[in-house]
N, C-alpha and C positions, 0 to 999 in steps of 0.2 A: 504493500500500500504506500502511496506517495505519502510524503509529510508535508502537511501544509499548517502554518503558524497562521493563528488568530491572534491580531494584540488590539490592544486597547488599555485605557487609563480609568480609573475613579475621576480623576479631573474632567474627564471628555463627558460625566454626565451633572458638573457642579455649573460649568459654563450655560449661559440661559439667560432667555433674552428677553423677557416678561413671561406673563401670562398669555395666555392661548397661542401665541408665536407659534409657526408651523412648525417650526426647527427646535426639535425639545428634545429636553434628556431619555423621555419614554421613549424614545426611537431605538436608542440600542436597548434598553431594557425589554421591549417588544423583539428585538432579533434577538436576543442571549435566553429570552424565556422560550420562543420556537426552538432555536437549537438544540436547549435541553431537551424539551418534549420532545423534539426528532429523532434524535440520538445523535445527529450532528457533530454535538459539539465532542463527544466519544473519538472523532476520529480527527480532532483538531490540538497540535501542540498551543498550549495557550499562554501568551505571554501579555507581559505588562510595560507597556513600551515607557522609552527610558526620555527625557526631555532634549529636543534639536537647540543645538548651541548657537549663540547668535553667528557664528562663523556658516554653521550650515545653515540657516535661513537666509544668511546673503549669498547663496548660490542663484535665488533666484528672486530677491528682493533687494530695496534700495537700503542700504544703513538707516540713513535720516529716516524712513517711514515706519523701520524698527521702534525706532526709537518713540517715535511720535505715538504706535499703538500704547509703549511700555509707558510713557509719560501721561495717558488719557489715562492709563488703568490705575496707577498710583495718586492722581490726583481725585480719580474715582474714589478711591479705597479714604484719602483721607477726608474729603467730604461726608464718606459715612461714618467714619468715627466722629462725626462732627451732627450725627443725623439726616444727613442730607438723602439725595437719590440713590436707589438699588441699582439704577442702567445710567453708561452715557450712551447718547445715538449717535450712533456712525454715520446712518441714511437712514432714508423712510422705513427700511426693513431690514437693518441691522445695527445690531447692538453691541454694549458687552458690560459684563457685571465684574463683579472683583475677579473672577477667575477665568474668564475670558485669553488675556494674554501666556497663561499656564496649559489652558487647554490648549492653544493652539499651538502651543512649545511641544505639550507630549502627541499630539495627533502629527504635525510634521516628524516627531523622533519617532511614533510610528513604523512610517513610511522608509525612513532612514535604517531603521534596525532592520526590519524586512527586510529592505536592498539589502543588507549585510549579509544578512542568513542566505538569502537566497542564493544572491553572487561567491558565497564560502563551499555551496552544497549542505551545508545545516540542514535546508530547508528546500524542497521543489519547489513550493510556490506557497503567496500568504495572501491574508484579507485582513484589511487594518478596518477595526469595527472604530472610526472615530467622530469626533465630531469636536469644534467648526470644523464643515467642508473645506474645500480649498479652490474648485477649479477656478471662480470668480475671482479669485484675490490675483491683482495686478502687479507688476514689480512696484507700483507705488499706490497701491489703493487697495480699501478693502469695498468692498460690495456684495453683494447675494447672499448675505449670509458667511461669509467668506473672509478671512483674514490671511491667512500663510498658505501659498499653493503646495499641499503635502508633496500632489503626483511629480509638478514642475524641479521642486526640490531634490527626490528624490530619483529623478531622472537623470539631472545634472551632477548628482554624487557620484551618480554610475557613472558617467562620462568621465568627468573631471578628478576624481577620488579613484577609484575602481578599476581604472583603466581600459571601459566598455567602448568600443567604436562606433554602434550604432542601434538608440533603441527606440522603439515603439510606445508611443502614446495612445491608449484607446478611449473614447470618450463616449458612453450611451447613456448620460443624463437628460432627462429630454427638453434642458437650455444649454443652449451652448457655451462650450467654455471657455469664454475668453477671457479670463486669466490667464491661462496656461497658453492659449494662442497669442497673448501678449508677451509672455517671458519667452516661450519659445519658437513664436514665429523667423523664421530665415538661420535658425541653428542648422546644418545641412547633416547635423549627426542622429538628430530625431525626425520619425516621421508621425505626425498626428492625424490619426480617422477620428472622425465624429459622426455622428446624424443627430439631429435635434429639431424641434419642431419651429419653422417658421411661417410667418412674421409670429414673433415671442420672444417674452424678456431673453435676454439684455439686448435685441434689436441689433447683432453684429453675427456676424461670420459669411456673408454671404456677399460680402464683397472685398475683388481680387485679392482671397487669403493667397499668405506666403507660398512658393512653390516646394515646401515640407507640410502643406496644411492640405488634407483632405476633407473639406467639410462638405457634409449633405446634408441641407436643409428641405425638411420634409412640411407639408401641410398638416394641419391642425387633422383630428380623427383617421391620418393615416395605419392602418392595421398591421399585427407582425408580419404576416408572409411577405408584405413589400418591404416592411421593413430588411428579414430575412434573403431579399433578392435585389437591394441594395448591398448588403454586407457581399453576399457572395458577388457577386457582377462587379464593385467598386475596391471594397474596402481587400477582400483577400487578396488579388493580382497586385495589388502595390506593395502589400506587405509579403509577400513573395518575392516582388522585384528589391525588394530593400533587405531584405535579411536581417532580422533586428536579432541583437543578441539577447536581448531583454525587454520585456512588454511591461509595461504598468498600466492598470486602466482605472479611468475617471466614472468608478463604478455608482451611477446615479440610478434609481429604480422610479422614479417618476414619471416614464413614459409608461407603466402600467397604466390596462385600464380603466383600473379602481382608483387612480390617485388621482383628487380634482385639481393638483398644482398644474398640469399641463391635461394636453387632449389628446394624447398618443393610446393605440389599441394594442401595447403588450400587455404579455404573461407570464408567469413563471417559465412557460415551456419555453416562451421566444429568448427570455434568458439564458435557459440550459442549456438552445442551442447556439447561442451567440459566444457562451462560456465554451463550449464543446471546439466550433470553429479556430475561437483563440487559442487553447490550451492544443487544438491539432501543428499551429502555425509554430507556436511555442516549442512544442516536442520536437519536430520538423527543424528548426532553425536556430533555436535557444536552451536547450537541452534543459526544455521544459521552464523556465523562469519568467514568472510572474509575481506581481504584487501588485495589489486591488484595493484599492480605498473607498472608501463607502463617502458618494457625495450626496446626491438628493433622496428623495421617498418619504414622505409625508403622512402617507394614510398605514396607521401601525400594520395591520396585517397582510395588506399587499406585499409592505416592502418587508415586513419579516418572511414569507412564504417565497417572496423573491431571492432574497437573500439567500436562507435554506438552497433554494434551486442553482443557484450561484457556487455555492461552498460546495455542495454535492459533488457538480462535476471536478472543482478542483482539488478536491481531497477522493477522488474515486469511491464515494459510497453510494 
């Protein structure tokens, strides 16, 4: 049986951005309560990811915007000892509380430890169960919910640390991520697939991305099988022609057709098989290495049965 590492933090479920906020800590609680009940999680090493240092966050962020997160949060924190506000706001729809700038230390270290295991043989392949997401966060800007781009980070470790020549970005959240198409557009050592539902937030990718940027912007209530016959027709000949030594994917579960955050018609299945096509590319050309980070999926059960369907194929149960 392969090994696949599951990591995640206590921190990734303290961060929280008010009340009824889509993006909540029951998110992972809802995917670690399926796993149990599945048996799942029986077949996953489980770790506790360790905090990304400010050296690794500037692989794929500015210093000064480092900083300006760590400077909101501590002036956050002494306002509350003072009684003041639980949140500062970022934007209309994101936030962060006293523990905000930790969570998204240990959700990038994540992503970083992964790369380690994986790229050592530790580990075949992992799933960072964390939270803030990341694809949205820019080299200088947070958005979407989004502060530190885990995948972009952890892409550029492999490169630049690691000594990897060429890796793959997968992106099937159903907004596109441009964050990550921000750090790493015209890098010529990554190649990024996406599909994503457009016209929809964040209202970009669908014009003349980088020639390392594969995006397909799909219409609103588009169903898996087309989904399924983009992947194969687009996304798989490129990552054949590129030969990636290493895939990370910008694993979003909100193109289900239960999550009202977008209008996309997957399902667990179009998961499985989307995971199955990867982990075949993988096996084929990267001697099986992956690492998967949990970005979108809003509605608890969809994206826990997704998820499950997700980890399934990559730990072969």
């Amino acid at each position: 049986m392969s090994k696949t590492g599951y990591y995640t933090h206590d921190l990734c479920r303290k961060h929280d951005m008010g009340p009824g906020h889509p993006e909540c800590p029951d998110r992972i609680s809802a995917i670690e309560d399926r796993l149990l009940i599945s048996g799942v999680f029986d077949a996953l090493e489980r770790m506790d990811s360790p905090p990304a240092s400010y050296s690794d966050i500037e692989l794929a962020h500015d210093r000064m915007y480092i900083a300006a997160i760590r400077g909101l949060t501590d002036r956050l924190i002494e306002e509350q000892q003072a009684g003041g506000p639980e949140y500062a706001q970022i934007d209309t729809d994101t936030s962060i509380n006293a523990y905000t700038f930790d969570a998204a230390r240990r959700s990038a270290g994540a992503a970083l430890a992964a790369t380690d295991a994986v790229i050592s043989g530790q580990l075949e392949n992992a799933f960072c169960a964390v939270r803030p997401p990341g694809h949205h966060a820019m080299r200088e800007k947070a958005m979407g919910f989004c502060f530190f781009n885990n995948v972009a980070i952890a892409a550029l470790h492999a490169l630049q640390r690691r000594g990897l020549k060429r890796v793959a970005v997968i992106d099937f959240d159903v907004h596109h991520g441009n964050g990550t198409e921000d750090i790493l557009a015209g890098d010529e050592r990554v190649l990024m697939v996406s599909f994503f539902q457009h016209p929809f937030y964040p209202f970009s990718g669908d014009k003349n991305p980088a020639p390392n940027m594969l995006n397909v912007p799909v219409p609103a209530y588009t169903k898996g099988m087309e989904i399924r016959e983009l992947v194969e027709m687009m996304w798989i000949p490129r990552l054949e022609e590129f030969k990636p030594e290493m895939i990370f994917i910008s694993a979003g579960f909100d193109a289900h057709r239960e999550d009202d955050m977008g209008q996309l018609g997957l399902t667990e299945n179009d998961y499985t098989w989307i995971t199955e096509r990867l982990k075949d590319v993988a096996r084929r050309f990267c001697q099986g290495r992956i690492v998967s980070c949990l970005e979108g999926g809003y509605m608890m059960s969809p994206l826990a049965r997704s998820v499950e369907a997700h980890l399934r194929v990559l730990a072969d149960v």
